[in-house]
C-alpha positions in Angstrom: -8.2 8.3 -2.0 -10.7 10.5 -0.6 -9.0 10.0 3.5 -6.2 11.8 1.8 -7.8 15.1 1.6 -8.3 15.1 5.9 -4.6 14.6 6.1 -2.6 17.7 7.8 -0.5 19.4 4.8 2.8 18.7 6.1 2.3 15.2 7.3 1.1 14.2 3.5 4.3 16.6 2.5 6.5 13.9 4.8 4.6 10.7 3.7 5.3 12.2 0.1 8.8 13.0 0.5 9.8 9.4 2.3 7.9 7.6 -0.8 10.4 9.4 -2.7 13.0 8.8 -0.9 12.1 5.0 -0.5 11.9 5.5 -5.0 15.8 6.7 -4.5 14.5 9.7 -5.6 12.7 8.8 -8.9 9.6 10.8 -8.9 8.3 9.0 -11.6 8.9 5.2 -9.6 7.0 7.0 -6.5 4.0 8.2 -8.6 3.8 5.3 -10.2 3.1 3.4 -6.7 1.2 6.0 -5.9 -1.1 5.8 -8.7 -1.2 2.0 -7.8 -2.5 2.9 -4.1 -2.8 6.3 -2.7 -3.5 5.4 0.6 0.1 4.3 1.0 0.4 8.0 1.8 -1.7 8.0 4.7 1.4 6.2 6.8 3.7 8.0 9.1 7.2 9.3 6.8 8.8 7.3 9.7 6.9 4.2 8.9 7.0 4.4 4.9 11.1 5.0 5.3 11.3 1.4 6.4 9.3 -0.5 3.8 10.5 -1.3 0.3 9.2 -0.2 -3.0 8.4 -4.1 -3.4 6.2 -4.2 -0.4 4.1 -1.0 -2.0 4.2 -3.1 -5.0 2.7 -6.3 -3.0 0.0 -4.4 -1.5 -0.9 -2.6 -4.8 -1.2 -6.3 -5.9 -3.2 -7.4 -3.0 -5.9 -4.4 -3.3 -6.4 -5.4 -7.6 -6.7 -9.1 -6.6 -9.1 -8.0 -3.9 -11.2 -5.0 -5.8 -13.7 -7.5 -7.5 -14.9 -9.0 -4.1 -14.8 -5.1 -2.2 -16.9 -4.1 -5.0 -19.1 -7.0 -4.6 -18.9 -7.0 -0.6 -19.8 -2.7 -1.2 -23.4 -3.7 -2.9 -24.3 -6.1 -0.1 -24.3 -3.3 2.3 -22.4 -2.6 5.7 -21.7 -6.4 6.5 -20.7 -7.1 3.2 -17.9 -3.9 3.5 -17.1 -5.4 6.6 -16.6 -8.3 5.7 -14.3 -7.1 2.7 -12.4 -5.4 5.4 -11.4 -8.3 6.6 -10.6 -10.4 3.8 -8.3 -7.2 2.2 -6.6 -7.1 5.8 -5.3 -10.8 5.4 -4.5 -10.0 2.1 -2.6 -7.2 2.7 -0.6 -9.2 5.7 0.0 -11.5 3.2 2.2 -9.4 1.1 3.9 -8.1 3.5 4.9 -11.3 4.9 5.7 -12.9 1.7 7.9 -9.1 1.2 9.4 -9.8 4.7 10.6 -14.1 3.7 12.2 -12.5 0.4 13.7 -9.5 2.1 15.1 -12.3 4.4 16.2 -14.7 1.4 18.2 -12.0 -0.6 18.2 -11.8 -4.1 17.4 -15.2 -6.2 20.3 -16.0 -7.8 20.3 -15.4 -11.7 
């Protein structure tokens, strides 16, 4: 994620560290969101401490689902990136309300 690299040091140091800590501390569960979407680093430690590894999960999700159309969207020029924009934004609110409901309903019984 190349808006990673204009991050300040120690803010992508916290962001990193409250990923972890959301993994409870398994480095290999918070890389392996990490390699699913990067950018989830570029939110405040604050901010990422209050969101499950689920909701990463869901948004990860969201951005595969939507990668065929951005790629499509990037050829078409600046409208079609905007456009893509868009449509990855109600996506991604998407997942996180449908992360919110089941946060809300507990787990399903087995």
């Amino acid at each position: 994620e190349p808006l990673l690299l204009a991050m300040e040091a120690p803010n992508l140091q916290a962001s990193w560290e409250a990923l972890l800590e959301v993994a409870g501390g398994d480095q290999a569960e918070a890389l392996r969101v990490l390699q699913r979407n990067p950018a989830c680093l570029m939110g405040s430690a604050e901010e990422l401490k209050t969101k499950s590894l689920r909701e990463f999960e869901l948004a990860a999700d969201a951005l595969d689902a939507m990668r065929p159309v951005t790629d499509v969207m990037r050829d078409i020029g600046p409208e079609g990136l905007a456009a893509s924009a868009a449509a990855l934004g109600v996506a991604a609110l998407g997942a996180a309300a449908l992360g919110n409901s089941k946060r809300r309903q507990g787990p399903a019984d087995p």
